[in-house]
Each structure stands twice: as structure tokens, then as C-alpha cells.
C-alpha angles and dihedrals in degrees: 000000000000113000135206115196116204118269141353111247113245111257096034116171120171130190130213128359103016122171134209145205104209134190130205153164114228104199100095100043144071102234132286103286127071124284132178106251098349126103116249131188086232092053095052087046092058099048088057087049095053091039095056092050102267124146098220100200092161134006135167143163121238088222122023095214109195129236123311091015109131122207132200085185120021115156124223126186116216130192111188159105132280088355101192108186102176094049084046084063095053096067103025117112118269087249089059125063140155112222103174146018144192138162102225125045130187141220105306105233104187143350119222127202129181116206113202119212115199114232112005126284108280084216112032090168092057093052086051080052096050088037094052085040089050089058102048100048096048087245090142083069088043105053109069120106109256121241098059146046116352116216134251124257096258133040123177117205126185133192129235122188119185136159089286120006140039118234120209115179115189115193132179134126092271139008122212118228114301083346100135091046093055095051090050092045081051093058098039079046099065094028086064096043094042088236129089101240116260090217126053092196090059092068125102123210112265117239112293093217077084105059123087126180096223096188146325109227116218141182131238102002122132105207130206121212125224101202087194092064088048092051091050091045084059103045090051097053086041086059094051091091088143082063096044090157100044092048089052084047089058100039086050085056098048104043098029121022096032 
């Protein structure tokens, strides 16, 4: 079972392979990986790491979430020199914070999204229809964007109603390209036209604001908090006060369904 001891120590520096939990709030970004004259999470992240004093000779995501795509738990592996979490934090932006860290990593068993859905489905009946269609048609392996990642053999989804929104969490070892946003444009699809659509290829990818990578499960890893990182994770959903509902979405992750 993975564990997480209390606290990191202050001063901490670390060598070699280092890796992170790290949270972030997609909307102002184009997505994890480098871009030319875009802003990336993963740019942000390494100009805290060199600011702070650390050599970066290899960093990656274990999943490269589009833009817009938001995450409470992505993992980052980090090979480096005089890797100083604590002091990262300090001059990353607000929207950007790590939250845990460990030096060995196991074999990563699943990945789990949750996709939120502003207002409930108008018919809820005709989404169970696409959903049970989807899977018997084998539409969860079709609808995923071509050109990148293709998708594993199995994905699990499972459905969330509350007062406002509609939660939809999607997990499975790997997700093809887009894969979890088309099925969700199929369902809200059908669930607008009253009819579960008769062609997959005919569906568009919903809005990324709404997806959240919720955690990536591992094996073998003993993590470290950094309280610091989870305090500044909370103050900045308590200030976002102009997203009121996707802030709430988040908080109910975090605290409830983790």
C-alpha cells in the first residue's frame, strides 16, 4: 500500500530521481508539455526549479493533459540536482502548487479523471441509453481523437449526481487522446438531442475547463507531504471566488471522493 509520512523536513534538498505530486489549475495554460510561446505547466514548474538552484537533466509528466485540463495529483518524475521542493513552491504561480514527493515510484496501475458537467442531465434516461450503447458497441476504444495516444483495453466510468453538477470519473491504465472528452461530448450529446447518436465519428470533444485528473495510483512509493504545498492548494481554491462551482467541484474531489 502506498504510504505518505507526515511532513517534509525545512531545507530540504534531494539528488537524483525525485518525484512529485503536483497540483494545478489548467485554465491558463496550454497544457503540461512545451510549447513555443504558450505557457505550460511544465514550463512554470522548471523555472521554479532553476530559480531555486536545481540542475533539471530530465523531467515528464505521467499523463500530458491537454489545455485547459486541470489536476489535484499529477506525477512528475524529476532527475536532477539540488531539487529543493519547498523553496519551488515558493515562486511558483498561485495556480501551481507540489504537494508531495517521494524517490522511488512503482509501477503506475491506473489513471482517474473526473470529468464535471455544469446543471444536471435533462435526460438522464437517454445518457443510461448512450452509456449502455457505448458499451456495446465498443464506442469507449473508438472515441478518442487520432494522432496520439491510443487507449487501453478497459475503462471503468462511474456516475456522480449532486444538487448542481454531474460527475463523471473515467478510470483505466491509459486514455487515448482526447479519449475521455469525446466520450463525454457523446453523452452530453445525446443527453441535448434527446437520442443517443447513431455515429461515433460524428462527436466533438466536450470543453476541457471540466476535466480534472483526480490521481494517478502507484505502486510502491512512500510519499512525503509538503504541507506548505497543501495550504497553498487551499487558499487558492478559497480565492476563486469568479469560478465559484468549479472551485466547489474540486474541493468535493479532494476532501470526499480521493
Amino acid at each position: 500500500m502506498t504510504g505518505h509520512k507526515p511532513c517534509a523536513p525545512q531545507g530540504l534538498k534531494l539528488d537524483g530521481k525525485v518525484y512529485f505530486r503536483l497540483f494545478y489549475d489548467g485554465a491558463h495554460y496550454a497544457g503540461w508539455s512545451k510549447q513555443k510561446d504558450k505557457p505550460t505547466v511544465q514550463c512554470v514548474l522548471e523555472n521554479a526549479l532553476l530559480k531555486t538552484g536545481c540542475v533539471v537533466k530530465r523531467i515528464k509528466a505521467f499523463s500530458r493533459t491537454d489545455g485547459g485540463v486541470s489536476s489535484l495529483s499529477q506525477i512528475i518524475a524529476l532527475e536532477g540536482l539540488s531539487v529543493r521542493p519547498l523553496a519551488a513552491n515558493r515562486v511558483l504561480p498561485k495556480d501551481v502548487a507540489i504537494t508531495h514527493y517521494a524517490t522511488h515510484l512503482g509501477k503506475v496501475s491506473s489513471k482517474t479523471y473526473v470529468y464535471v458537467k455544469k446543471g444536471r442531465w435533462l435526460h438522464p434516461e437517454v445518457v443510461n441509453e448512450a452509456y449502455s450503447k457505448l458499451n456495446r458497441e465498443g464506442g469507449l476504444n473508438k472515441l478518442y481523437k487520432k494522432g496520439g495516444a491510443t487507449p487501453s483495453e478497459s475503462c471503468q466510468i462511474e456516475f456522480l449526481s449532486t444538487a448542481t453538477n454531474e460527475f463523471i470519473f473515467f478510470r483505466a491504465r491509459g486514455f487515448g487522446y482526447q479519449q475521455v472528452r469525446r466520450i463525454v461530448g457523446y453523452l452530453t450529446l445525446a443527453d441535448s438531442t434527446g437520442t443517443p447518436p447513431t455515429q461515433f465519428s460524428s462527436v466533438h470533444s466536450a470543453n476541457p475547463r471540466g476535466l480534472i485528473l483526480v490521481k494517478i495510483s502507484d505502486d510502491g512509493a512512500n510519499w512525503v507531504m509538503l504541507e506548505e504545498g497543501l495550504i497553498k492548494v487551499r487558499r487558492y481554491l478559497s480565492s476563486k471566488i469568479s469560478d465559484l462551482e468549479w472551485s466547489l467541484s474540486v474541493y468535493r474531489c479532494m476532501f470526499a471522493l480521493v
